[in-house]
C-alpha positions in Angstrom: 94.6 64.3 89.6 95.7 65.7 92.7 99.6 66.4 91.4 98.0 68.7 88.8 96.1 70.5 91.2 98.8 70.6 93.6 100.6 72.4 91.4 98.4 75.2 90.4 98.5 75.7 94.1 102.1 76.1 94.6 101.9 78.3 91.1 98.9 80.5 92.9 101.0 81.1 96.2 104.4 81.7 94.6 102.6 84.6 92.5 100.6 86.2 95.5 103.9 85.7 97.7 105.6 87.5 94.5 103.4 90.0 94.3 103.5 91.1 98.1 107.1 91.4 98.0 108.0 93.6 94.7 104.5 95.7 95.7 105.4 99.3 95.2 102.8 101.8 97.4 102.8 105.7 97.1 101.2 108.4 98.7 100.1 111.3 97.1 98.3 114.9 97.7 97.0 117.3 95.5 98.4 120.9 95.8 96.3 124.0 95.7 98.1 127.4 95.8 94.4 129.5 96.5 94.1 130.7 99.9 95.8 133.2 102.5 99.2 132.8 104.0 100.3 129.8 102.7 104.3 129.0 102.4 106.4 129.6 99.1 106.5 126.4 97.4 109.7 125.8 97.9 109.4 125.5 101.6 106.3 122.4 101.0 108.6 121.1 98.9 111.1 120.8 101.3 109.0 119.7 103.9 107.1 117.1 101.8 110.5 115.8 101.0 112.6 115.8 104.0 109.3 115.0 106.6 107.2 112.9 105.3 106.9 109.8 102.9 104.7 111.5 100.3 106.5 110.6 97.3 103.8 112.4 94.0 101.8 116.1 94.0 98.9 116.8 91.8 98.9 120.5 91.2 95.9 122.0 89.1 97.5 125.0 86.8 101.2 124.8 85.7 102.3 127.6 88.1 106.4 127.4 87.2 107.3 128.4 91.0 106.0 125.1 92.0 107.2 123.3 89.3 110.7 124.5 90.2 109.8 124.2 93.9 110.0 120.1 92.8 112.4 119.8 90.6 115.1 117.9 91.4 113.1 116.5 95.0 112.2 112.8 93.1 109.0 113.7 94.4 106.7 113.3 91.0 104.2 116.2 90.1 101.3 115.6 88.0 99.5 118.6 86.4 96.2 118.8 85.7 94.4 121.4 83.5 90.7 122.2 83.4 88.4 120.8 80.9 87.6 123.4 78.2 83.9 124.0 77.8 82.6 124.2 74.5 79.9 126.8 73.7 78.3 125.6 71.3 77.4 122.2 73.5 75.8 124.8 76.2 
């Protein structure tokens, strides 16, 4: 009886041992582009790239200067779009 559970053990430890060493982490922000003064894409993208560890954006329109501000950085961009409302539901 105990060899069985012994085993399972051993079986539980090797796959939480696994699973600490192939674990994959990423840090991401979302973007906005409203408000005053803020830097041309292509300099956050430079910044986010070559300063920090932040390796995935979530932007909320498909502005195309941002979307070319990442392209090519390996940082991944998500795009979100707003929910359309439906009038006759309102």
């Amino acid at each position: 009886m105990a060899l069985p559970l012994l085993r399972y053990y051993v079986l539980l430890l090797t796959i939480v041992f696994h699973h600490h060493i192939t674990a994959v982490y990423s840090i991401g922000i979302n973007y906005g582009t409203l408000g005053d003064n803020l830097p041309l894409p292509a300099q956050v993208a430079q910044f986010l790239k070559e300063k920090t560890i932040i390796d995935r954006i979530k932007i909320f329109d498909a502005n195309p200067d941002v979307l070319r501000a990442f392209a090519g950085t390996g940082i991944l961009v998500a795009v979100t779009v707003p929910q359309r409302r439906n009038p006759k539901f309102h």
